[in-house]
C-alpha positions as CSV (number, residue, x, y, z in Angstrom):
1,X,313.0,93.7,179.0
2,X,315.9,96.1,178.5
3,X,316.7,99.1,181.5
4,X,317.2,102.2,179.9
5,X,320.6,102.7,181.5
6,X,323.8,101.3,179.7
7,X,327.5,102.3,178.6
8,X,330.0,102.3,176.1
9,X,333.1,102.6,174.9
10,X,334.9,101.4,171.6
11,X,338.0,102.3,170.1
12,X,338.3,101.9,165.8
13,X,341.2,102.2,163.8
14,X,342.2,102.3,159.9
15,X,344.1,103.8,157.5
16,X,346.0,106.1,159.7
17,X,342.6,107.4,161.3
18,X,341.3,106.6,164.7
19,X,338.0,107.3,166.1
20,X,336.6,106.6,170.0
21,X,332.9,106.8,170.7
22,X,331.6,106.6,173.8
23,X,327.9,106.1,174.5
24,X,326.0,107.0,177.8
25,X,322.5,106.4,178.0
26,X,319.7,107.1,180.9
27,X,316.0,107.3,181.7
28,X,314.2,109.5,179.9
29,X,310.5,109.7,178.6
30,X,311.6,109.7,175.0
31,X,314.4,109.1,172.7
32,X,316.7,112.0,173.2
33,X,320.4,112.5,171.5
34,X,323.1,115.0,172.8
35,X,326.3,114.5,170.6
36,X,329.6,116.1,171.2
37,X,331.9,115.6,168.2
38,X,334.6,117.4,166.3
39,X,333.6,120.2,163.7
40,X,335.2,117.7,161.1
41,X,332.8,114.9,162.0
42,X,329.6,117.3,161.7
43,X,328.3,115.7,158.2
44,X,328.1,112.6,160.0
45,X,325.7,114.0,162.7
46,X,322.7,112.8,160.6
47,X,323.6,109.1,159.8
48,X,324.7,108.9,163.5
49,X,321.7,110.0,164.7
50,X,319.6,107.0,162.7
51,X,322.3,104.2,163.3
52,X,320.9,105.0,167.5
53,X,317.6,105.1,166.3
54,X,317.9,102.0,165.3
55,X,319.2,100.2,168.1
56,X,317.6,102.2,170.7
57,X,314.0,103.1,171.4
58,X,313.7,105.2,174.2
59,X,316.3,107.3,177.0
60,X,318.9,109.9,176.9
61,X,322.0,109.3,175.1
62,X,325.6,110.7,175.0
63,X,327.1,110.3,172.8
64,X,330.8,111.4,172.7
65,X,333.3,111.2,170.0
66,X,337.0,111.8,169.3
67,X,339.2,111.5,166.2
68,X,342.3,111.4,165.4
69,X,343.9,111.4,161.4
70,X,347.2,110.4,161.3
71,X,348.2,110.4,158.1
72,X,350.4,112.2,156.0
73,X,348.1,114.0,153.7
74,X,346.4,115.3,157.2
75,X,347.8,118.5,156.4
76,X,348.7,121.0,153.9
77,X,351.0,123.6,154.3
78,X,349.2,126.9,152.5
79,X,352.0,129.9,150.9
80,X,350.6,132.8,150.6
81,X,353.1,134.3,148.0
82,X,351.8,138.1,147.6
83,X,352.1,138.7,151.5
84,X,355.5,136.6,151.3
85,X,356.3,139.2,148.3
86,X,355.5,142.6,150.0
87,X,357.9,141.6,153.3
88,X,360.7,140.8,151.2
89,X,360.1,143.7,148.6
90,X,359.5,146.2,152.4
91,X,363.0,144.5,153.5
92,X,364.8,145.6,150.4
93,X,363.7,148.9,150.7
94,X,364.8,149.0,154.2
95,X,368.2,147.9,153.0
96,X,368.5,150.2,150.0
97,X,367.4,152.9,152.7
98,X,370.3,152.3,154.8
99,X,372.9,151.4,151.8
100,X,371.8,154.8,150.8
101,X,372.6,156.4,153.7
102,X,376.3,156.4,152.8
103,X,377.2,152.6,152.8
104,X,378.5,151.2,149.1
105,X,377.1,148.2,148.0
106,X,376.6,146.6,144.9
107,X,372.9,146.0,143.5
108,X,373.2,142.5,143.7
109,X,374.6,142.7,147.4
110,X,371.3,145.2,148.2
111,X,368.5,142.4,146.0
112,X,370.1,139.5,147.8
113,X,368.4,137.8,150.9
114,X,369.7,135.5,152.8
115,X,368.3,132.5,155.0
116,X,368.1,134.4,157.7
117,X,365.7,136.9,155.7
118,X,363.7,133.6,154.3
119,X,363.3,132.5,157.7
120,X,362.3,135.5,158.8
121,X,359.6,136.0,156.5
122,X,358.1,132.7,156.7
123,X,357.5,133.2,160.1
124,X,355.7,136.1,159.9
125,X,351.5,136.2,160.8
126,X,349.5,134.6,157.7
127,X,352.8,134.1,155.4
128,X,352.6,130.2,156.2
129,X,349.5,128.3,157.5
130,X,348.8,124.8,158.3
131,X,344.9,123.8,157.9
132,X,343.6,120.2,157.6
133,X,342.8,118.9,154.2
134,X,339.0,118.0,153.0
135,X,338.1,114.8,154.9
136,X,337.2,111.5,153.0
137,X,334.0,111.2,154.1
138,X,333.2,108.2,153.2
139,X,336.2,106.4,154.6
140,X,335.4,108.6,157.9
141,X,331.8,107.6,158.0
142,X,332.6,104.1,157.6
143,X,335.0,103.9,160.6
144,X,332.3,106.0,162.8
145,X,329.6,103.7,161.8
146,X,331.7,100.3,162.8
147,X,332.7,101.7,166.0
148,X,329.3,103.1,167.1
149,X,328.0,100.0,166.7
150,X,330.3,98.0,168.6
151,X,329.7,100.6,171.5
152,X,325.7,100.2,170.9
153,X,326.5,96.1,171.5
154,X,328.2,97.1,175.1
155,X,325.2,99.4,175.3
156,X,322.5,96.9,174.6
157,X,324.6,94.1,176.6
158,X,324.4,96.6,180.1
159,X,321.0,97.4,179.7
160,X,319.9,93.6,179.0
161,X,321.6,92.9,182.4
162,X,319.9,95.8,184.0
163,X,316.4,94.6,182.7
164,X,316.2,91.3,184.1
165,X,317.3,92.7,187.2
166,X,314.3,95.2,186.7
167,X,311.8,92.2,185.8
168,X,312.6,90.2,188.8
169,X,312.5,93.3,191.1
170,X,309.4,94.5,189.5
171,X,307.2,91.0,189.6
172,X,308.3,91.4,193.3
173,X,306.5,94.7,193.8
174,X,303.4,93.3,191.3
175,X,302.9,90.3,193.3
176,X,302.9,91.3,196.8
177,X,300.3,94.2,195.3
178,X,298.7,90.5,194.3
179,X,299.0,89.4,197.9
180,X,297.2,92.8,199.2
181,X,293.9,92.4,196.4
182,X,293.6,89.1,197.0
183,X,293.4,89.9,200.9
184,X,291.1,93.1,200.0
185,X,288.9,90.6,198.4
186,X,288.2,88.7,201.0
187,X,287.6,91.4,203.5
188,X,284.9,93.0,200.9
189,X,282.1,91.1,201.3
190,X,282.5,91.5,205.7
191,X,281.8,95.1,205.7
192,X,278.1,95.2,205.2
193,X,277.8,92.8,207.9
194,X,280.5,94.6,210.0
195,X,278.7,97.9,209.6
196,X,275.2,96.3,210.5
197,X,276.2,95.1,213.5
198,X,278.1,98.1,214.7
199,X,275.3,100.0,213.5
200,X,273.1,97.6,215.7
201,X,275.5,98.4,218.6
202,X,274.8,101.9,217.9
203,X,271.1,101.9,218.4
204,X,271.8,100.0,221.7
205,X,273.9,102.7,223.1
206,X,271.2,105.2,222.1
207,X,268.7,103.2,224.1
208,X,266.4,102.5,221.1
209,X,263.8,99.9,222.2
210,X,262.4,98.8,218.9
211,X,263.7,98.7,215.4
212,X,262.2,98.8,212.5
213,X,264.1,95.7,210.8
214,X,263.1,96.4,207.4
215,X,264.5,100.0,207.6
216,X,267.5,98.4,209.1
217,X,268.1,96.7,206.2
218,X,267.4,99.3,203.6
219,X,270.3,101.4,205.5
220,X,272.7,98.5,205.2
221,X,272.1,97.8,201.8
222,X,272.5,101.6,201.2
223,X,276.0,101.1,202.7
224,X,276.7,98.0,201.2
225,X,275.9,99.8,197.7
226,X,278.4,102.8,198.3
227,X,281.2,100.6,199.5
228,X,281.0,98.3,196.9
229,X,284.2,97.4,195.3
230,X,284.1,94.7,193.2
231,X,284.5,96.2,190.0
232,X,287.4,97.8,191.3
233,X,288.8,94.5,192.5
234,X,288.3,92.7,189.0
235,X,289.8,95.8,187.2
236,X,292.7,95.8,189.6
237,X,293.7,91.9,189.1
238,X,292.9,92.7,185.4
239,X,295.7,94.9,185.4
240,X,298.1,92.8,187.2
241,X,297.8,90.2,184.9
242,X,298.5,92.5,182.0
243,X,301.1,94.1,183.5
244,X,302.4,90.4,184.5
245,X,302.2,89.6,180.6
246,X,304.2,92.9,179.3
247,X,307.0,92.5,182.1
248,X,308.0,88.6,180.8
249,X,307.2,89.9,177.5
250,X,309.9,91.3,174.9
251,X,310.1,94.5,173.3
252,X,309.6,98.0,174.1
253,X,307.4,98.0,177.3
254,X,308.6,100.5,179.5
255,X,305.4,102.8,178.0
256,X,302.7,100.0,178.5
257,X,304.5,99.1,181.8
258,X,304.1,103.1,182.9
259,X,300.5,103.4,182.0
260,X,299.3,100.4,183.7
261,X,301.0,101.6,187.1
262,X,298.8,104.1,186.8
263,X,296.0,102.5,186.1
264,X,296.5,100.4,189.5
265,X,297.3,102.9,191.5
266,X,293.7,104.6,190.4
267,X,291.8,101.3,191.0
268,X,293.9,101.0,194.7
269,X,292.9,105.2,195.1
270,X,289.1,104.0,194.4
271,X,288.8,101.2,196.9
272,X,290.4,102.9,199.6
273,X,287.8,105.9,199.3
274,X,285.1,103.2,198.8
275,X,285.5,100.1,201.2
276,X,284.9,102.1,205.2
277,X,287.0,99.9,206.9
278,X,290.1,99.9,208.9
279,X,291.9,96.8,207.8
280,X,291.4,97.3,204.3
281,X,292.6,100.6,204.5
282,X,295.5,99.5,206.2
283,X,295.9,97.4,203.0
284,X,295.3,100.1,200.5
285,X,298.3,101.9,201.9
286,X,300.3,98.7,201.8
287,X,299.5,98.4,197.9
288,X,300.1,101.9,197.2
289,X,303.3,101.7,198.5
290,X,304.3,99.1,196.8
291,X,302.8,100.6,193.5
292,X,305.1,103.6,194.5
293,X,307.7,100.9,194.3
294,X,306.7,99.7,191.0
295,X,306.1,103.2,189.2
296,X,310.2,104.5,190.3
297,X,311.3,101.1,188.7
298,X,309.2,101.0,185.6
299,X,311.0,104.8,185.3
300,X,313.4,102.8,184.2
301,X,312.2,100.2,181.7
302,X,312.8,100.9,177.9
C-alpha cells in the first residue's frame, strides 16, 4: 500500500548544464500533473508527463523544474549590421553638418570614428543582442529524465512509509467495525423476543384479559420479518474481509479500498433503519463512525 502523499527533490548535473526537479504529490481522485518549467524545457513536457505515468498511478503532482546551462556556447551575441550602419552613416552626417558650419576638416578627419563612436553605437537599442542558442535536446532530455527519476524514488520511498502507516491505522478502524458486527450479530436474533414481551407488557397495561396467542404470534413474526438483518450482517463481514484482503494486498487499491467503504457504510445505514432496538442502534452509530474513520483515510490510499 502506497499513500498518495510524497516529496522530492534531486539535483543533476553534466556537461556544463544543471537541472533541479522537485516533485510534490497529494490526494486526488485521479492522476493529475501541474508542471512549472522553463520555456526552453517545453519540448520535454510530453516525455515528462509519461516517465510520472509510469511510476505513479493516482494523486496530484507538482512538478517543478529549474535549469541552468553554463556553458560557453549558451549564448550568442547577434550584430545587426544594417541598424549598426544607419547610426554611424546618421553620425557622419551630424559631423559633416557641423564641419560645414564653418569648421575645416579634412574628409578623412569627417569619415573617421572613433571608439568612443563604436562604443556608442553598439550600445544603442537592437544594435547588439544576446539570445540563447538552440538547446540540445537530446542531451537536455537526458539529464531531465535521470533527475526526475531519482526525485520519483524519494517520491515512492515517502509514500511507501506513509502507506504502511495508512494500513495499520486503517485495519484499526476495519476491525473494531469487526468488533461492532460481530456484537450486532448477537443482539439480532433477541429482538423478536424483546419486542414480544414488551409487546406482552403492553397489552397488560391496556388491561386486555385474553389474548389471542396465535395472533400474538403472527404480529411478532411480522416484526421479526421487517427487522431482519441477516443478510445485511453476512454482506457486511463479506466486505470486511475483502476489504481486509485489498489493504495487506499490493498494488493500486486506494479505488477498491474507496468503493468498499461505501459499500459498508450502506450495509451499517440498512441495519440501523431495520433492527428497532436501542443497543444496536447505539452500535450502528459506533460503526459508522468508525467507517467515517476509515473513508477520510482511504482518501488517501493510491
Amino acid at each position: 500500500m502506497r499513500s498518495m502523499t510524497g516529496y522530492g527533490r534531486r539535483q543533476g548535473s553534466r556537461d556544463g548544464r544543471e537541472m533541479t526537479v522537485e516533485v510534490k504529490t497529494v490526494n486526488h481522485r485521479f492522476l493529475d500533473i501541474a508542471f512549472r518549467m522553463p520555456r526552453a524545457l517545453s519540448f520535454a513536457e510530453e516525455a515528462v508527463r509519461r516517465q510520472i505515468s509510469a511510476s505513479l498511478k493516482r494523486g496530484h503532482v507538482d512538478v517543478n523544474v529549474t535549469y541552468l546551462n553554463l556553458r560557453q556556447d549558451a549564448r550568442v551575441v547577434q550584430v545587426d549590421e544594417g541598424l549598426a550602419r544607419q547610426y554611424r552613416d546618421a553620425m557622419l552626417h551630424v559631423r559633416r553638418t557641423i564641419f560645414e558650419v564653418g569648421v575645416q576638416a579634412s574628409p578623412d578627419e569627417i569619415r573617421h570614428l572613433s571608439d568612443q563612436d563604436v562604443t556608442f553605437i553598439a550600445s544603442q537599442t537592437d544594435v547588439m543582442q544576446v539570445t540563447v542558442a538552440e538547446e540540445d535536446q537530446e542531451a537536455v532530455l537526458s539529464l531531465l529524465s535521470e533527475t526526475l527519476a531519482l526525485a520519483l524514488d524519494d517520491v515512492a520511498a515517502m509514500r511507501e512509509k506513509e502507506g504502511a502507516a495508512l494500513r495499520e491505522d486503517l485495519l484499526l478502524h476495519l476491525g473494531e467495525v469487526k468488533r461492532l458486527r460481530d456484537e450486532v450479530a448477537v443482539l439480532a436474533p433477541k429482538v423478536p423476543l424483546i419486542y414480544q414481551e414488551k409487546l406482552q407488557a403492553r397489552i397488560r397495561e391496556l388491561g386486555v384479559q385474553e389474548v389471542d396467542p396465535q395472533r400474538l404470534a403472527q404480529e411478532v413474526a411480522l416484526m421479526a420479518d421487517r427487522c431482519a438483518i441477516d443478510e445485511e450482517l453476512s454482506r457486511l463481514l463479506s466486505h470486511i474481509e475483502q476489504m481486509t484482503g485489498a489493504i495487506q494486498s499490493n498494488g493500486e487499491t486506494g479505488r477498491r479500498l474507496d468503493f468498499l467503504t461505501q459499500e459498508l457504510n450502506r450495509e451499517v445505514n440498512t441495519i440501523g433503519s431495520k433492527a428497532s432496538d436501542a443497543e444496536i442502534t447505539k452500535l450502528v452509530v459506533a460503526a459508522k463512525s468508525e467507517i467515517e474513520k476509515l473513508r477520510e483515510q482511504v482518501q488517501n490510499v493510491e
